[in-house]
N, C-alpha and C positions, 0 to 999 in steps of 0.2 A: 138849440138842441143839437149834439152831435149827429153827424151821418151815421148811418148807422156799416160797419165792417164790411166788406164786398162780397167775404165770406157766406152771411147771412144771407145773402139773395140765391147762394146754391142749395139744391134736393143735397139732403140729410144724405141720402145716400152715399153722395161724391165726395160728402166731410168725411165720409171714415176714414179710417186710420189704415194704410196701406201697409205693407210687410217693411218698404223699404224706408217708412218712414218710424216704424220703431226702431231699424237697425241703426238711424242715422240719431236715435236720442231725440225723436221731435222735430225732424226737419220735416217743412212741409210741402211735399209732395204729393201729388193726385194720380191714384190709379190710373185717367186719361193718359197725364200727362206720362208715366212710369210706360204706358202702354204705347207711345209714340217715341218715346225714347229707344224702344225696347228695337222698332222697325228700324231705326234712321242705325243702330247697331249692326242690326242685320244687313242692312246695304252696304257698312262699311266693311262688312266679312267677306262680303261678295267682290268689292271692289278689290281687296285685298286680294284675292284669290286670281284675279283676271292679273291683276299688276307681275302677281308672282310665275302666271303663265307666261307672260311675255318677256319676265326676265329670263328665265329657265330657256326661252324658247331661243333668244339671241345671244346669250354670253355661257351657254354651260361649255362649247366644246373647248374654249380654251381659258378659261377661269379655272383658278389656280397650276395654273399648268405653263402660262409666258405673263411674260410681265405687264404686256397689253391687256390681256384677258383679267389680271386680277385686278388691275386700275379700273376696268370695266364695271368688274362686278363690284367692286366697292362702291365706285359711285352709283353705282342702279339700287341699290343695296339700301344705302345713305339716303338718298334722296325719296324711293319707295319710303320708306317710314318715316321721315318727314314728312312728307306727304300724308299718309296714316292718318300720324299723329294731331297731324294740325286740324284734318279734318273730322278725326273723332270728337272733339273740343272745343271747336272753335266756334256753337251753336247753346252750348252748357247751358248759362246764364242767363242769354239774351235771346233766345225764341221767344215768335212774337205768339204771347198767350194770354188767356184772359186774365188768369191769375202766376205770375212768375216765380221761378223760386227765389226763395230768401236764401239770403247770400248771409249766410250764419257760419258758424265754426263747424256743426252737424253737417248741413248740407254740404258745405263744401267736401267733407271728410268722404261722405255716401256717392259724393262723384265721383271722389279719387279712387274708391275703392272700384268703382263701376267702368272708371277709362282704366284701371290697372289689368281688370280682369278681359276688356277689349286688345287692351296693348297685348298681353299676352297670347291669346289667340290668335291676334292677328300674324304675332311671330313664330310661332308653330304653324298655321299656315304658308306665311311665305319660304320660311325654311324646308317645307317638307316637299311643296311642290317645288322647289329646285331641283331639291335630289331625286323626286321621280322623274325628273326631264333628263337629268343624266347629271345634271354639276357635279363635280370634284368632292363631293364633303365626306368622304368615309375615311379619307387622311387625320392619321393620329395628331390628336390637337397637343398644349402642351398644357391646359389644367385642369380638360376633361378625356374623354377616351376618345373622343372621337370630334374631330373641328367642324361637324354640323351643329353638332349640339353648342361650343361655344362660339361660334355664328350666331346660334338662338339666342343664347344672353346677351349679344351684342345688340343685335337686332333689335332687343327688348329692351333694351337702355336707349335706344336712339328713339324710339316708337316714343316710351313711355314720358322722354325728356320734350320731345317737340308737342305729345299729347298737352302735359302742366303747362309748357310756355302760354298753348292757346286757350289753355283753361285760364291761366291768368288774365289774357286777351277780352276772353268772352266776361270777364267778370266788371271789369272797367267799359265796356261798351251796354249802353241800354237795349239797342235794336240789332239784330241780325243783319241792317242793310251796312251797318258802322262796321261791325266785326269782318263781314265779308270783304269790307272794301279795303280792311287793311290787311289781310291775309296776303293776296299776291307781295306787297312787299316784304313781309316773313318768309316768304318762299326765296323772294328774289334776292332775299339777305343772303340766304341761306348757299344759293346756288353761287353767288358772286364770291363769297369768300370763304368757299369748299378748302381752297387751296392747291387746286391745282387746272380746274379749266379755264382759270383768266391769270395775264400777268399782270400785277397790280403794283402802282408805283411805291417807293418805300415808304409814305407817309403813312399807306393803309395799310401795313403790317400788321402795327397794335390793335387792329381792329378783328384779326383770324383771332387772337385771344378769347370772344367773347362770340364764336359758329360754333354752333354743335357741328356742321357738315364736317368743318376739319379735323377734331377729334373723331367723329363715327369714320371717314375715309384711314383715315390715318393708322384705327384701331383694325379695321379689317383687313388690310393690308399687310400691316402687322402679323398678323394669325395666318395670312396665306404662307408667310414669307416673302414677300415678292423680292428682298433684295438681294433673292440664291436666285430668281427663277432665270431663266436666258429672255434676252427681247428682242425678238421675233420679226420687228419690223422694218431694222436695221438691213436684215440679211436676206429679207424680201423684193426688199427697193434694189439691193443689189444683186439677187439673182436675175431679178428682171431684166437687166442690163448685160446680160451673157455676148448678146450680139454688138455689143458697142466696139468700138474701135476706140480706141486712144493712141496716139502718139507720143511714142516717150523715146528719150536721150539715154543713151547706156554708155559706157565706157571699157576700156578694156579691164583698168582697175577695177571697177566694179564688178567683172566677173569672175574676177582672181580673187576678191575679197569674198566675195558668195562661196566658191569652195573653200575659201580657208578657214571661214568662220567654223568656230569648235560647235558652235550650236546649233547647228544648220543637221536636221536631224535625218532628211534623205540622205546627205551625204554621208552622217555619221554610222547611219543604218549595215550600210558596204563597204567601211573603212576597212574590215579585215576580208574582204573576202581574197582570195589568192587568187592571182593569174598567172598563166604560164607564158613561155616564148612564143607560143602559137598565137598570142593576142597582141597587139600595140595599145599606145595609151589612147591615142582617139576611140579605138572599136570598146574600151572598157568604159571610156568617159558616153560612149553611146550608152551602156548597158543601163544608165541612169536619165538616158533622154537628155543629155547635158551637150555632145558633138551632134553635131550632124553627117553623117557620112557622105563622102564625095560622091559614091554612086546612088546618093537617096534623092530618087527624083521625085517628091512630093508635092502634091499641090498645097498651096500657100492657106488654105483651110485649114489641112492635117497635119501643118509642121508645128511641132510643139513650140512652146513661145521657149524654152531651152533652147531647142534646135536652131531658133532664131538669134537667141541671145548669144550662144557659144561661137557662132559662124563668124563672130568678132575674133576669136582666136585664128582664124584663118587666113592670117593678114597677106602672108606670102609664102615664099617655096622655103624660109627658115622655117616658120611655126610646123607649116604643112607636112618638113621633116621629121620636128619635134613628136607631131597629131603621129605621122605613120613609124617610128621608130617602134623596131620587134623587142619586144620584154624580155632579156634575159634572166635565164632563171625562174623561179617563183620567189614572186614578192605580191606586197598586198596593192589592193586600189586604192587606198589611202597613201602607200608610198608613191605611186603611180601621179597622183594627183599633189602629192606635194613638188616630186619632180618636175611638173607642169610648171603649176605656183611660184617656184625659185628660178625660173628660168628668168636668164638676166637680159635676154630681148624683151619678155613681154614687159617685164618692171620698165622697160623702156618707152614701151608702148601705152603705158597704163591711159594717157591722156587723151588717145585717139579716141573719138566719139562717134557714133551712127546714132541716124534716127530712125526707129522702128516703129511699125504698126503694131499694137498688140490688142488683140480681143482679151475679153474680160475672160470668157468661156475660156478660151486657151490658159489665163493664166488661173483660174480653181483648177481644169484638170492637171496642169502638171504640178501643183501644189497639194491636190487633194480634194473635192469640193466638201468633202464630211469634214474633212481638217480645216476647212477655211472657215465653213457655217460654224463650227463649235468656237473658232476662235473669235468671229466675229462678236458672235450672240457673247458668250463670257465676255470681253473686255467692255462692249456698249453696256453689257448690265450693271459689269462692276463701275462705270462710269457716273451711270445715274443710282448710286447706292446712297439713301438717306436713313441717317443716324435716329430718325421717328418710325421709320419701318423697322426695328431691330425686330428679331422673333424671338423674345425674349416672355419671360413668366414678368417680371420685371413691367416691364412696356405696357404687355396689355392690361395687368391689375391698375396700371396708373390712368390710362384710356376708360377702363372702366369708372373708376371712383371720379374722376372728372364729371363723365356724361351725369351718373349718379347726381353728383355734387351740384351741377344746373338743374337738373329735376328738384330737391330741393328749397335751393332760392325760388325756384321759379313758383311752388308752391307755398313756401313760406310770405312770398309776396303776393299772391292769392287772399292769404286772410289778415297781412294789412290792409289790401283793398276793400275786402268786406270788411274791416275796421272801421275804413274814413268812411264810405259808402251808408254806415247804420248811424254813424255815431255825427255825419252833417246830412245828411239828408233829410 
């Protein structure tokens, strides 16, 4: 005589037919269960919400604003909804219950709809507590109005794709302790070949093909911009170093080539200004911090690294006649300084060498320090400029339908496994 169904041994009561189990076409589902599903939801909103305070709380002042900052918030970004994802789902199938659900075409469909509408919440949350911490998102996006909001579809395609992977996880494992225990290495897949916190030899290349991490870092990135933003940390390391001394070799030619250079843009600044007889050419070449005057008795702190450099023209009583010789006429300091330049002692001189002390600090002020940080930051950014962060409409619809397109597989291989799973078991 058959056993009789396990069904049969529960109150009438708990066999009723629950709301979610009409909507799912007969998947079967127990009130209980619908009602412990409903709590372990509710924790994962909460958990969501602390995550998103702690990002808000350490990467908004310079997220989307230096290129550190937006590499920042991308992966906090990335790896939060992973995280999410994985542990909204990764429970589905395999909680351990008295009666489980059946892993049918219905149920599975009733999950998907119930982790989609998790995933979304959870991404309205992390995205809105950003912006109340202060993050950058009220910059105009390029295919919605506003780049908090296409952060949220980002978000929600990274959420919703690591959500299905672990749903497919949970569906191939019987027991909760199986699903658990292989979760850390979907995480540690996941972190390993983001594509940018480890270097990985070439073999494991074709293996970024198949991380959501390096698509979701990749797409957020994307949408901040970051390969306009300046990088920040270049021009830090080196402001730090104001008080360094370095030791460098100059020559005479090298400082006949520094004024004659046509691009040399302090010089160019003063090339027409007029001087009269009442000036020589050193007291004009002072006017640029370029001579140093013979009566400038300065402490070696406050002498400009010019003043240092130019005191090479000082060789002897020719130059020094050349430095004090009175300007006839009015002519420009650009004629003045060519004057200099042609002089056929220094061309002689060009190979005499000194070696000088120069502080770092001396050489931003007589450079400029706002002109040396912009030029810094610009060339180090354009330096590390990658052709996958384009900010482009282009880029991130292809970013998107990708994440999409793992979402997908990953649940299309969901109801082969409840295939094999009904059809040998």
């Amino acid at each position: 005589m058959p056993e009789p169904a396990a069904e049969e041994y529960l109150p009438r009561r708990r066999r009723k037919k629950h709301w979610i189990q009409l909507l799912g076409g007969g998947a079967e589902i127990e009130p209980v269960q619908s009602i412990s599903m409903r709590g372990y939801n509710l924790k994962m909103l909460l958990m969501s919400l602390a995550i998103a305070f702690f990002i808000g709380l350490f990467v908004r002042r310079d997220a989307f604003i230096t290129k550190e900052g937006t590499f920042k918030i991308a992966y906090a970004l990335t790896f939060a909804c992973i995280w999410n994802g994985c542990f909204n789902a990764i429970l589905t199938f395999c909680r351990e219950r008295k009666q489980p659900i059946k892993l049918s075409v219905s149920s599975i469909c009733v999950q998907c709809l119930r982790q989609t509408a998790l995933c979304f919440a959870q991404s309205v949350i992390l995205i809105s507590v950003c912006w109340l911490m202060g993050t950058k998102l009220n910059e105009k996006g390029l295919l919605l109005p506003v780049l908090g909001l296409e952060l949220c579809v980002t978000v929600f395609l990274i959420t919703w794709t690591a959500d299905l992977l672990c749903l497919l996880l949970s569906s191939l494992f019987r027991s909760a302790f199986h699903a658990l225990f292989a979760l850390p290495f979907v995480l540690a897949f996941q972190v390993l070949f983001s594509g940018g916190l480890l270097a990985l030899p070439a073999w494991a290349q074709p293996i970024f093909t198949v991380s959501i991490s390096q698509y979701a870092v990749r797409c957020i990135a994307a949408q901040g911009d970051i390969n306009h933003l300046p990088l920040a940390s270049v021009w830090n390391t080196l402001s730090n170093m104001r008080d360094t001394t370095l030791d460098a070799s100059i020559t005479v030619g090298q400082v006949i080539d520094y004024l004659k250079n046509e691009e040399n843009s302090l010089i160019n600044s003063h090339r027409e200004d007029e001087l009269t007889g009442s000036i020589s050419i050193g007291d004009a070449l002072s006017l640029l911090g370029v001579i140093r005057q013979n009566n400038a008795e300065e402490e070696p702190a406050k002498t400009t690294i010019w003043q240092r450099i130019a005191s090479l023209l000082r060789l002897n009583t020719v130059t020094d006649r050349i430095l004090d010789k009175k300007i006839q006429g009015s002519i420009t300091l650009g004629d003045g300084i060519d004057m200099l330049t042609h002089n056929a002692y220094l061309e002689q001189e060009r190979d005499r060498e000194i070696t000088l002390k120069i502080r770092l600090g001396d050489v931003y002020d007589a450079l400029g320090e706002d002109r040396v940080q912009t030029f810094i930051q610009q060339k180090s950014a354009f330096a590390l400029q990658n052709a996958g962060y384009t900010h482009t409409i282009q880029n991130i619809i292809y970013f998107w339908l990708i994440l999409a397109a793992f979402a997908l597989v990953y649940l299309a291989c969901t109801f082969v496994s409840a295939y094999f799973q009904r059809t040998f078991r």
